[in-house]
C-alpha positions as a printed NumPy array, in Angstrom:
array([[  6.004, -37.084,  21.037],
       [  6.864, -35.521,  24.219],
       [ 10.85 , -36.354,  23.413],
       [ 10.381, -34.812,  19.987],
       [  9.081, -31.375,  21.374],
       [ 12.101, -31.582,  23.873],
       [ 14.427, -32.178,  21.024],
       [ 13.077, -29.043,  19.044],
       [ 12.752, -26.678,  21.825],
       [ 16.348, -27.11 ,  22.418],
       [ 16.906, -26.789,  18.891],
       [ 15.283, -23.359,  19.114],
       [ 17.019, -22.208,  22.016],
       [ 20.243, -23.281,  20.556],
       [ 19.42 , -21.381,  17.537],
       [ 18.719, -18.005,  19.533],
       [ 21.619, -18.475,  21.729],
       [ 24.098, -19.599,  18.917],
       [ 22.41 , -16.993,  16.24 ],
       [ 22.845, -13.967,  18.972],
       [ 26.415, -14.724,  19.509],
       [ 27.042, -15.07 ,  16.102],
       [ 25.858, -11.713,  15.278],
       [ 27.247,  -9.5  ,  18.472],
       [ 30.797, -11.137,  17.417],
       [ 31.341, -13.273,  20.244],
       [ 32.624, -15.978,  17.394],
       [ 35.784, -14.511,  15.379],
       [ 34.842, -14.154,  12.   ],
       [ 37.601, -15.36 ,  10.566],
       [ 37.934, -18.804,  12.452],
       [ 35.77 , -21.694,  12.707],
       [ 33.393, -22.086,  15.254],
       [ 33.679, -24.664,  18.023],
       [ 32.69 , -28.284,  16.869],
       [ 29.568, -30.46 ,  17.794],
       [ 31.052, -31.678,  20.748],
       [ 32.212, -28.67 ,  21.957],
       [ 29.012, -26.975,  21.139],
       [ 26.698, -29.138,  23.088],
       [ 28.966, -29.596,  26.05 ],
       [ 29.31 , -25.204,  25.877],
       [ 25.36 , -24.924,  25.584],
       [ 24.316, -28.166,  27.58 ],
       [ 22.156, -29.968,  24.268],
       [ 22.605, -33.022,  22.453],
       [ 24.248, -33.321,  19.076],
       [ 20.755, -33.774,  17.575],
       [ 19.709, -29.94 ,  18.667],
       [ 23.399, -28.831,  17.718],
       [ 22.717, -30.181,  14.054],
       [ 18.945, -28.637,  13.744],
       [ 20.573, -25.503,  14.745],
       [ 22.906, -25.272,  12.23 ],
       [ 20.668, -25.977,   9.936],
       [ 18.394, -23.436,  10.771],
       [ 21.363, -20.817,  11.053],
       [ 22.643, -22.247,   7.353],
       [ 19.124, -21.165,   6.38 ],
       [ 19.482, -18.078,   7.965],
       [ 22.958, -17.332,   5.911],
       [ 24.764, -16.632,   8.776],
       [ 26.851, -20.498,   8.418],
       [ 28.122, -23.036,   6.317],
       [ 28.759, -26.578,   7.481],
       [ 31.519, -29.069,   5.354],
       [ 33.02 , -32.114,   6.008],
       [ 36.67 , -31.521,   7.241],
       [ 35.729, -28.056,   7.21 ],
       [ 34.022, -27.985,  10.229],
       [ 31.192, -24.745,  10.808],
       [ 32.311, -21.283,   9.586],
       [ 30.892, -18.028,   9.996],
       [ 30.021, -16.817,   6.644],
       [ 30.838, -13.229,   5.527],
       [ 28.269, -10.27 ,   6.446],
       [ 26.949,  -9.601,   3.16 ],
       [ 25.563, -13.334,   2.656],
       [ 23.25 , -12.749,   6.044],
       [ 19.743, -12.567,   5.293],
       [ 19.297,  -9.786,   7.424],
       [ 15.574,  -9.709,   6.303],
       [ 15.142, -12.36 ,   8.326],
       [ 13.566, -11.078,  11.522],
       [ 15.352, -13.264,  13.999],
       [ 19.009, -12.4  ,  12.723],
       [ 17.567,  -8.273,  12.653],
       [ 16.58 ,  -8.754,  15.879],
       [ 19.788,  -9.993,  17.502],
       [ 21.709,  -7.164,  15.849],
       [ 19.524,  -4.532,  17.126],
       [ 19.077,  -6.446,  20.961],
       [ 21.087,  -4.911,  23.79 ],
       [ 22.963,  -2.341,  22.532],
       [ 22.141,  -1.549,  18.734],
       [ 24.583,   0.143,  16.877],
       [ 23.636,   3.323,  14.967],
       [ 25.031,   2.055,  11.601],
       [ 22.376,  -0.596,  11.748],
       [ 20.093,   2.259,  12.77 ],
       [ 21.253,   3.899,   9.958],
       [ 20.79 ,   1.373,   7.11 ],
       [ 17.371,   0.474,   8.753],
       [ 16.309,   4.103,   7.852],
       [ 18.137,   4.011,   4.527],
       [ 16.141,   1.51 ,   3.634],
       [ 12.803,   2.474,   4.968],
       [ 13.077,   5.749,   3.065],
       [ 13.12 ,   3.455,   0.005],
       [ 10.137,   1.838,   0.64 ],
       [  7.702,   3.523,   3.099],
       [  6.817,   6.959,   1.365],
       [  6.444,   4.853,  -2.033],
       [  3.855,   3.084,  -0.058],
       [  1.979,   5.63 ,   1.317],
       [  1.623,   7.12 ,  -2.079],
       [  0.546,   3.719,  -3.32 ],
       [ -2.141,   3.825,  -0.085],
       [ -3.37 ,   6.853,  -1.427],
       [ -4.22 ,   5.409,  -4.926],
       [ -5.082,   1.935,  -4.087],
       [ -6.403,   1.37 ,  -0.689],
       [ -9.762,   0.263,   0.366],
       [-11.569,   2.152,   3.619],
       [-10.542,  -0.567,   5.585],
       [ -7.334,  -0.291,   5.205],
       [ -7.508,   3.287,   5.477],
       [ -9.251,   2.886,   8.88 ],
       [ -7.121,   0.636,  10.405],
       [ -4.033,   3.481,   9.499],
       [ -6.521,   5.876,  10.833],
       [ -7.109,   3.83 ,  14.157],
       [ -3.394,   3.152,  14.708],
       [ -2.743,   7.029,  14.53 ],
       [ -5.843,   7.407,  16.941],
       [ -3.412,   4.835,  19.189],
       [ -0.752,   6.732,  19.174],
       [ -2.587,  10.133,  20.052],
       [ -4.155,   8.198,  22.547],
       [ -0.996,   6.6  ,  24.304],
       [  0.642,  10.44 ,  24.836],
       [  1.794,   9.059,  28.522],
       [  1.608,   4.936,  27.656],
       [  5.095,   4.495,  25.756],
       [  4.642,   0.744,  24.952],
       [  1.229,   1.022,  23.894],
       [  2.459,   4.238,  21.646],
       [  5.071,   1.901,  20.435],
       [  2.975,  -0.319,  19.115],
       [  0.048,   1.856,  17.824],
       [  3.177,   3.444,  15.826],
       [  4.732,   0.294,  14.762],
       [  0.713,  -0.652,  13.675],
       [  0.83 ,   2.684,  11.654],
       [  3.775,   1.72 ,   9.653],
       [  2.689,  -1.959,   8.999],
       [ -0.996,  -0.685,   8.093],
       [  0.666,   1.197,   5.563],
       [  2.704,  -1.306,   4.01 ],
       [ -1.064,  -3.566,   4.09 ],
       [ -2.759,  -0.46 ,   2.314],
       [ -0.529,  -0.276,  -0.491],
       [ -1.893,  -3.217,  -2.367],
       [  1.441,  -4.806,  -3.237],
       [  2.482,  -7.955,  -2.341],
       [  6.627,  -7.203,  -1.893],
       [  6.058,  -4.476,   0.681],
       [  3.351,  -6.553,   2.998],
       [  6.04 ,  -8.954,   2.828],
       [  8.231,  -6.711,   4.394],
       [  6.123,  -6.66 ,   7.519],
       [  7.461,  -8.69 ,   9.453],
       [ 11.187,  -6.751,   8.696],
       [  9.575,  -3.54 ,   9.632],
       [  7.991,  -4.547,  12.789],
       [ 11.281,  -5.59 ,  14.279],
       [ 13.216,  -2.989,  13.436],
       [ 10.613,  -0.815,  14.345],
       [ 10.579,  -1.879,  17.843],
       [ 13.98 ,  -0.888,  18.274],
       [ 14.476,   2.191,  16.161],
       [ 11.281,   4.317,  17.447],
       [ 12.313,   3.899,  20.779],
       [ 15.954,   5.069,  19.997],
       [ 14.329,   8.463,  17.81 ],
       [ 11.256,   9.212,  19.915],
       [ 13.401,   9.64 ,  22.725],
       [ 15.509,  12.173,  20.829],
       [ 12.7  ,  14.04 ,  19.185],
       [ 10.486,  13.815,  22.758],
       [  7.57 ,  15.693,  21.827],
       [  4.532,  13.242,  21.796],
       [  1.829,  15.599,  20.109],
       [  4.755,  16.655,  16.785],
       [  5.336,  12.792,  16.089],
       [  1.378,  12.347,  16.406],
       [  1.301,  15.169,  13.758],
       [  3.527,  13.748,  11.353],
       [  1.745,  10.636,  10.926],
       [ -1.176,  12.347,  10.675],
       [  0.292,  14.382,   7.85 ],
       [  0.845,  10.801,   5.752],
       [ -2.851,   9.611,   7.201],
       [ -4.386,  12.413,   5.945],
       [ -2.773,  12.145,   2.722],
       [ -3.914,   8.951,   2.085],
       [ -7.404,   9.594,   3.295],
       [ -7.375,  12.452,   0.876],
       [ -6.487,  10.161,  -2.498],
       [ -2.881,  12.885,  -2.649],
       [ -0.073,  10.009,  -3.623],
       [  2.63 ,  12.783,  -4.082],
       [  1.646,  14.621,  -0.437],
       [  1.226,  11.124,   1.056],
       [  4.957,  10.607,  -0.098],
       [  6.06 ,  13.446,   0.717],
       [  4.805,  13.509,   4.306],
       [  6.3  ,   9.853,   5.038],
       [  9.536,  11.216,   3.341],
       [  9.773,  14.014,   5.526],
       [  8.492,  11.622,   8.586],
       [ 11.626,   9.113,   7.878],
       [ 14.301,  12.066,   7.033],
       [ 13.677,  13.312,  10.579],
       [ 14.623,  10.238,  12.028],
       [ 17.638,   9.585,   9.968],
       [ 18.966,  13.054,  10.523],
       [ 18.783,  12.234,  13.92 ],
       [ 20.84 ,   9.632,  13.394],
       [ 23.583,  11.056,  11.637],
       [ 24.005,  13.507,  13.601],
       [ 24.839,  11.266,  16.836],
       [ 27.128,   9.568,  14.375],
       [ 29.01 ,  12.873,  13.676],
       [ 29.228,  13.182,  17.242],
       [ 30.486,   9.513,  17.361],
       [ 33.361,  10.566,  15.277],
       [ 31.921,   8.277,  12.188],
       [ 32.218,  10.292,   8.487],
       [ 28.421,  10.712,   6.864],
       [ 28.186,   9.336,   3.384],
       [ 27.571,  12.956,   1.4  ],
       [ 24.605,  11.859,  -0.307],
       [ 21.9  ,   9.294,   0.699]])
């Protein structure tokens, strides 16, 4: 047993360790990746943890493993980048803002459909638990992790109070990204009591049974952000798509 939970923690690690390079590029994308031996000898694991690895990283999209073809990095757009350990090691360390960018992009076509889908399905439970996640966050005015996460809470609560199945299942997406994209925008906006407001725009909303206002409000909430966004990419040099 005990050799068994050795052999899968390294599997793990080599997964993180493998996955993360993957993903910041440290692999060229157009060339095969090192083989077994040279993998376990580079990370220090046997070939049994090298092959779980790959397998999990297969899973993941990011690989593909032949016979005679040895293990190639498989192009970007077959990446399950819902999958919240791949999201995560593109956003670690230094995220860049077109990632940023897309995670907005995307959130904008979920979140304020949400809230208005709080507003005509949720239960008061679910309506209290948005409504103590914004107390969090009004709370946590000089506590940033503990803002963070009350925020981060707001957002999933949302996606809980909607009712449907294929947002709550985007939770664990949203959470991630979250993590990293609050911290980048909160910083830029730096007013704790506005963002408080905000939410408490969408909150109310939903409170209130108003589906179009709770949109609306989230809309607005998320277009903030992005703006933000795009405008340190104009800065950056990088051309803004004309319409979003």
């Amino acid at each position: 047993m005990a050799v068994f939970e050795r052999n899968f923690n390294l599997s793990q690690r080599m997964t993180q360790e493998l996955g993360k390079a993957i993903v910041c590029g440290v692999y060229p994308k157009d060339e095969s990746l090192p083989t077994e031996a040279e993998l376990c000898e580079q990370f220090g694991v046997s070939r049994t943890a090298v092959r779980e690895a790959v397998k999990m990283l297969s899973a993941k999209g990011l690989i593909s493993s032949r016979p005679r073809q040895g293990i190639r990095i498989l192009p970007e757009q077959e990446w399950n980048i819902f999958d919240s350990d791949l999201l995560r090691w593109s956003l670690e360390g230094n995220p860049s803002l077109r990632v940023l960018r897309e995670f907005l992009q995307m959130r904008i076509a979920i979140e304020p459909e949400a809230a208005s889908l709080a507003a005509r399905f949720a239960d008061e439970a679910a309506i209290d638990a948005i409504g103590e996640a914004l107390e969090g966050m009004r709370e946590a005015k000089n506590k940033p992790e503990e803002g963070l996460q009350a925020d981060i809470n707001f957002h999933v609560s949302i996606l809980f109070a909607s009712k449907n199945r294929f947002y709550i299942r985007l939770r664990d997406f949203i959470q991630t990204a979250l993590n990293v994209s609050i911290r980048h925008t909160n910083v830029i906006k730096g007013d704790h009591d506005a963002i408080v407001d905000d939410h408490a725009k969408v909150y109310n909303a939903i409170r209130n049974r108003n589906p179009e206002r709770a949109k609306a409000a989230m809309l607005l909430l998320i277009d903030e952000a992005l703006t933000f966004i795009e405008e340190e990419l104009a800065e950056a040099g990088e051309t803004i798509p004309e319409s979003r």
